[in-house]
C-alpha positions as CSV (number, residue, x, y, z in Angstrom):
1,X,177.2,137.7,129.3
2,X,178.0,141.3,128.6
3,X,179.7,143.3,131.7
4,X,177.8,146.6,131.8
5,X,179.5,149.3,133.4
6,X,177.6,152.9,134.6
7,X,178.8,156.5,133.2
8,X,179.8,157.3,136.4
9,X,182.4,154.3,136.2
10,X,184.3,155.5,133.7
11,X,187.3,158.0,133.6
12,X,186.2,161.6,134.0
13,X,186.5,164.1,131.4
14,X,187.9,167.3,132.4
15,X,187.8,169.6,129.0
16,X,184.0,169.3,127.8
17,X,184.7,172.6,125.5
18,X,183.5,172.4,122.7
19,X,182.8,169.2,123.0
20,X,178.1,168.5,122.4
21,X,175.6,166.1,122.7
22,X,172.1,165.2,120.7
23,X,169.3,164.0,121.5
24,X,165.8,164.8,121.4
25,X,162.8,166.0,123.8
26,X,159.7,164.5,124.9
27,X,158.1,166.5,121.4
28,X,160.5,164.5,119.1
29,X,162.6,167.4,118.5
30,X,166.1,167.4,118.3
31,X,167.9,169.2,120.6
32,X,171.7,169.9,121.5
33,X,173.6,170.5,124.6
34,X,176.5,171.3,125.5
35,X,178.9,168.9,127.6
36,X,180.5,171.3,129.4
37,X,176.9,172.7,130.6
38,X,176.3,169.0,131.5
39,X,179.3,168.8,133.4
40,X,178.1,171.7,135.1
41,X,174.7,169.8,136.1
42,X,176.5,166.6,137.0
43,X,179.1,168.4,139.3
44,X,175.6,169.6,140.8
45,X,174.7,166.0,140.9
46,X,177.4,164.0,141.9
47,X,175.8,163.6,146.0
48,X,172.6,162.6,143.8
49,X,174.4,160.7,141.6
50,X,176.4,159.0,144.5
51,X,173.1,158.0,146.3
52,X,171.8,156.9,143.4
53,X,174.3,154.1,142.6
54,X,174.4,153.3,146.4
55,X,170.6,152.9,146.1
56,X,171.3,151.3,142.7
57,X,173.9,148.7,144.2
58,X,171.5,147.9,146.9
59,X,168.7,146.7,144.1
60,X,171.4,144.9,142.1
61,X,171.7,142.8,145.0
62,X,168.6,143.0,145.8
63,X,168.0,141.8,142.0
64,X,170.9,139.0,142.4
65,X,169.4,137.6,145.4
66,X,165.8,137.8,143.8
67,X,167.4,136.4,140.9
68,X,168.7,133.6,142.8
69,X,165.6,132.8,144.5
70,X,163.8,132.3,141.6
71,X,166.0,129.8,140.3
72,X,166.2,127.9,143.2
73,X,162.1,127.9,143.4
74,X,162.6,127.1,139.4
75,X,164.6,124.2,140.3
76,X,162.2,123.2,143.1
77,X,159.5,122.8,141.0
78,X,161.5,120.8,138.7
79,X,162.2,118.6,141.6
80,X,158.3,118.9,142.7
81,X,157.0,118.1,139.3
82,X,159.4,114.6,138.8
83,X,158.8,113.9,142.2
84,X,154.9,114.1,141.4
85,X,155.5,112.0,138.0
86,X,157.4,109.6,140.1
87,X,154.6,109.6,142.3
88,X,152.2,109.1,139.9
89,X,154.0,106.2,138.0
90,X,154.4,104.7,141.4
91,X,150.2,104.7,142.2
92,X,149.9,103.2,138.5
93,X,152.4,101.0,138.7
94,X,151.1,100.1,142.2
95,X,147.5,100.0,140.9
96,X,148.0,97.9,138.8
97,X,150.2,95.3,141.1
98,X,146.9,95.3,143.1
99,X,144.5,94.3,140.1
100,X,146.6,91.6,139.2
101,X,146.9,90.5,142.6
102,X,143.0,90.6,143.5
103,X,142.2,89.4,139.7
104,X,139.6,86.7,139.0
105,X,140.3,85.8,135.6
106,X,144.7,86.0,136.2
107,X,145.9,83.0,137.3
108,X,148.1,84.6,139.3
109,X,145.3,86.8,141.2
110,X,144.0,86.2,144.9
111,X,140.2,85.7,143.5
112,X,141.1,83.5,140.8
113,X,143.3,80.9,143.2
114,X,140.4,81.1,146.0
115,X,137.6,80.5,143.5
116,X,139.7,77.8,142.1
117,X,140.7,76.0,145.4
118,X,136.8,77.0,146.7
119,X,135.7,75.0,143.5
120,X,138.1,72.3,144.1
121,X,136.9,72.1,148.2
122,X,133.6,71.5,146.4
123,X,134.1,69.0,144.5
124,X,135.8,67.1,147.1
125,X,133.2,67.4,149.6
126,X,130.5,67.4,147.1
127,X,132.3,63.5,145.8
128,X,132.8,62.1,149.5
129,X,129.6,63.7,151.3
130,X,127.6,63.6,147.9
131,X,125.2,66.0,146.7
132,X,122.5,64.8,148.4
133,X,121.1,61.7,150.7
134,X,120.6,60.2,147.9
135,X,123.9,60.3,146.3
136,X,124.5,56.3,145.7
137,X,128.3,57.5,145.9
138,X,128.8,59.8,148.9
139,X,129.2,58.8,152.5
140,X,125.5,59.5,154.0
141,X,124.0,57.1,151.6
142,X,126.7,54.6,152.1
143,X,126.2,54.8,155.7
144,X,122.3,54.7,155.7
145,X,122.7,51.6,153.5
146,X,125.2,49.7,155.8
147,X,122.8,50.7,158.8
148,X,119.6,49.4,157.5
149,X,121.7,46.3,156.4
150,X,122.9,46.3,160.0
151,X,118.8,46.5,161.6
152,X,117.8,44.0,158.9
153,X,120.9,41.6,160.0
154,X,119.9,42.1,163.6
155,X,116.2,41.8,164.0
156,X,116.5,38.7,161.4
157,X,119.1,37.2,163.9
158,X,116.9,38.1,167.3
159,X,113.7,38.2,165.8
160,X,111.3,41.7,165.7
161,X,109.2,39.8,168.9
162,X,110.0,37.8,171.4
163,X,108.8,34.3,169.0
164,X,111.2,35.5,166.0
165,X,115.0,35.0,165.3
166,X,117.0,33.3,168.0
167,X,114.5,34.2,171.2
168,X,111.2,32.2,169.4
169,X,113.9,29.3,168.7
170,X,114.9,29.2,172.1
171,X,111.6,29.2,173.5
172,X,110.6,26.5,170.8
173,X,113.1,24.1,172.0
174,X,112.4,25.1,175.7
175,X,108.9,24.3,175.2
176,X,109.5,20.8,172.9
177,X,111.5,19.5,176.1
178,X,108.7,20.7,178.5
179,X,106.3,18.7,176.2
180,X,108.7,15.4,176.2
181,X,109.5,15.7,179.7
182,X,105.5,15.5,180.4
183,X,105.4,13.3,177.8
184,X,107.7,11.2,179.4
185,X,106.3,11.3,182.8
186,X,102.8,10.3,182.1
187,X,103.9,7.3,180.0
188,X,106.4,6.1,183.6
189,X,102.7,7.2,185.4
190,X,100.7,4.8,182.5
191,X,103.8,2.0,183.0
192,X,102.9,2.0,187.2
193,X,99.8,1.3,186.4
194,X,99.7,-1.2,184.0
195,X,101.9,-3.0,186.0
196,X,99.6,-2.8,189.0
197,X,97.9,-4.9,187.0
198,X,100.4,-7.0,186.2
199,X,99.4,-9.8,188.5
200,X,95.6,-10.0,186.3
201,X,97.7,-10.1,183.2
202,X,100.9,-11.2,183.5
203,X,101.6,-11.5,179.9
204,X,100.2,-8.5,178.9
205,X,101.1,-6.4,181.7
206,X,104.7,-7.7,180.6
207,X,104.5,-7.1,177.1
208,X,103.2,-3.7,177.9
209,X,106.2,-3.1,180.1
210,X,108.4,-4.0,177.7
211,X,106.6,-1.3,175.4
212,X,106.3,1.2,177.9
213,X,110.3,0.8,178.3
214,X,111.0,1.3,174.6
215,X,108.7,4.5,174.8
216,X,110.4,5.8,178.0
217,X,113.6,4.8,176.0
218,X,112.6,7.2,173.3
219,X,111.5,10.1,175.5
220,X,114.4,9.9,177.1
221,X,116.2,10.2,173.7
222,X,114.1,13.1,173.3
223,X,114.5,14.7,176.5
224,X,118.3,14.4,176.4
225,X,118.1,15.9,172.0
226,X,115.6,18.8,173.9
227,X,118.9,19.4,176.6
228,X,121.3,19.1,173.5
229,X,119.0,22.0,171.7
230,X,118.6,23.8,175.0
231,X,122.2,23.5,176.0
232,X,123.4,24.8,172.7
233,X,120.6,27.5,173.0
234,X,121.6,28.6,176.1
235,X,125.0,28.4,174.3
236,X,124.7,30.9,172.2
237,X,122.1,32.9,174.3
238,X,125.1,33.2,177.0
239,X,127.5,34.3,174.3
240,X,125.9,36.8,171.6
241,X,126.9,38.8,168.7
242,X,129.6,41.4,169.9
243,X,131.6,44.5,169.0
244,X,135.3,43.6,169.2
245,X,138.3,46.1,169.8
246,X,138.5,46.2,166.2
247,X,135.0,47.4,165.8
248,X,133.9,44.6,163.5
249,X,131.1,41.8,164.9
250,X,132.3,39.2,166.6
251,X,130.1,35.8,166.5
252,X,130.3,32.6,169.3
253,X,132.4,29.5,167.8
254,X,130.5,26.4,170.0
255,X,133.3,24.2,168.3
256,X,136.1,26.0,169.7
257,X,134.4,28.2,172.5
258,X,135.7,31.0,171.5
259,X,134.7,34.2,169.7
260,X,135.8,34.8,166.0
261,X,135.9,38.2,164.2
262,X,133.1,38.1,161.0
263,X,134.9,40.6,158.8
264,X,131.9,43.0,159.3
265,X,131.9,46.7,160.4
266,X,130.3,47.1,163.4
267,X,130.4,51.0,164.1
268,X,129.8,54.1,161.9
269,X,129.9,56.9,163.9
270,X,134.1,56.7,162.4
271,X,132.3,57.6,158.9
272,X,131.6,61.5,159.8
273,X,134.5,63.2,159.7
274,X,135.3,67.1,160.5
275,X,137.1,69.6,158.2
276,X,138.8,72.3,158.9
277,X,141.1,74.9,156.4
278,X,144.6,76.5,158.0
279,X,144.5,79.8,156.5
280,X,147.9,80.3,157.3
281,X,148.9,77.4,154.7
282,X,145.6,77.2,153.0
283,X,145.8,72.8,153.8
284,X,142.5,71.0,154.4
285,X,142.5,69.4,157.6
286,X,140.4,66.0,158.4
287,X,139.5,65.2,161.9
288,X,138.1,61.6,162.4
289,X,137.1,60.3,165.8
290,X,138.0,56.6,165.7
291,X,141.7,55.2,165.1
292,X,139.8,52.5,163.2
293,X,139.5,54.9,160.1
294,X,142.7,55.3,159.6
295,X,143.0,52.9,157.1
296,X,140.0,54.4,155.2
297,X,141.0,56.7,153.7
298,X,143.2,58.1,150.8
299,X,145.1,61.2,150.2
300,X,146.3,61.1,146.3
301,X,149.5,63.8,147.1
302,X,149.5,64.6,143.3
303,X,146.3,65.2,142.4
304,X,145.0,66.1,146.1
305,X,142.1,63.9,145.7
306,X,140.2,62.4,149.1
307,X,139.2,58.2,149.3
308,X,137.3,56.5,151.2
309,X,138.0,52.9,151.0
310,X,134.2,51.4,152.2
311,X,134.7,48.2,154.3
């Protein structure tokens, strides 16, 4: 940058004789003065002139320090307007981040793994509960099966009225032994009398005796079969059908007087069981209320499929 320097810097001139300058006035005329007459007029002016480049000095700074200012507000606004780009290509940049985190068709995005793990849930539950009561493979049809089987079983074992099942057999043989024991006692009755008579007729009231001994023979047979029958009755009447610790049915062994497990379920309540999702880990939680299910069911870890192994 050029240094520029003011008149009144420069070494003085004290012999203007002769000595003109040219120039022209505000009518484009040229006109010539004389330097010495100048030096007159700045000799006249020099307190002027002094206050001047005091004044002027002042507005050079005045100037530097404006000048200053401006470039740092120049440089500001360079700072402002990356700072603003920055800011910009952060928002983008952050937009986007969000709309491939909430995307439903990224695999990566928050919809797409909730609709595909909501989809998955479904199936699940839709494959153990099935899709309706109908489902001949979910667990409401399986358990409305093995009930009915269960009523039918039990009201075909103890009869739908007291003369069905077990209760009319017990009441049949009851009665039989009623009827033999009556039986029984009129023949003994018919046998006193005969042999009343057996004094009239000895021959016959002794062949009738004899007779009447080989028929209270046999209704004694009969009576002591009806006991048998009623014993074993009263057997099994004393001991029935019952739920073990296992919760399968547990049926009366007369042979060994004991009971012995039948192999057959005998509670469902076990085959309703609860779920729950952790949010925190996003695991699906089963909550089952008897011990006795533990064993029926199935978690395949690899493809995360839920069994139920029916009994």
């Amino acid at each position: 940058m050029a240094i520029k320097k003011k008149i009144s810097q420069l070494p003085e001139c004290r012999d203007f004789n002769g000595l003109y300058t040219i120039g022209v006035d505000g009518s484009r005329k040229s006109v010539k003065v004389s330097l010495g007459y100048i030096a007159e007029v700045v000799s006249g002016m020099q307190e002027a002139t002094t206050a001047a480049n005091t004044a002027a000095s002042t507005a050079n700074t005045a100037a530097q320090r404006a000048d200053t200012s401006r470039q740092q507000i120049e440089a500001n606004e360079q700072t402002r307007i990356s700072q603003e780009n920055a800011r910009v290509q952060a928002e983008t940049n952050r937009q986007t981040t969000w709309n491939n985190w909430f995307s439903d068709t990224l695999a990566t995005g928050v919809r797409k793994l909730w609709n595909d793990f909501w989809s998955s849930i479904n199936n699940s539950w839709n494959g153990f509960f099935g899709t309706s009561a109908e489902d001949t493979n979910g667990v409401r049809k399986i358990w409305s099966t093995w009930y009915s089987n269960v009523q039918s079983s039990w009201t075909s074992f103890f009869g739908s009225n007291p003369n069905g099942g077990v209760r009319g057999e017990w009441a049949s043989l009851k009665s039989d032994a009623q009827a033999a024991t009556n039986a029984a006692n009129q023949k003994a009755a018919l046998a006193n009398e005969k042999a009343a008579l057996a004094n009239e007729k000895a021959t016959l009231a002794n062949e009738k005796a004899i007779l009447a001994n080989e028929k209270a023979s046999l209704a004694n047979n009969a009576a002591d079969n009806a006991n048998t029958q009623a014993g074993r009755a009263k057997e099994y009447a004393d001991h029935p059908p019952m739920m073990g610790d296992n919760g399968n049915w547990w049926e009366w062994d007369e042979v060994n007087d004991e009971y012995k497990d039948t192999g057959i379920l005998a509670k469902g309540g076990i085959l309703y069981p609860s779920f729950q999702v952790n949010t925190e880990t996003m695991h699906l939680i089963m909550n089952y209320q008897d011990d006795i299910a533990a064993d029926m069911f199935n978690l395949d870890k690899e493809t995360g499929h839920l069994y139920f192994n029916y009994k």
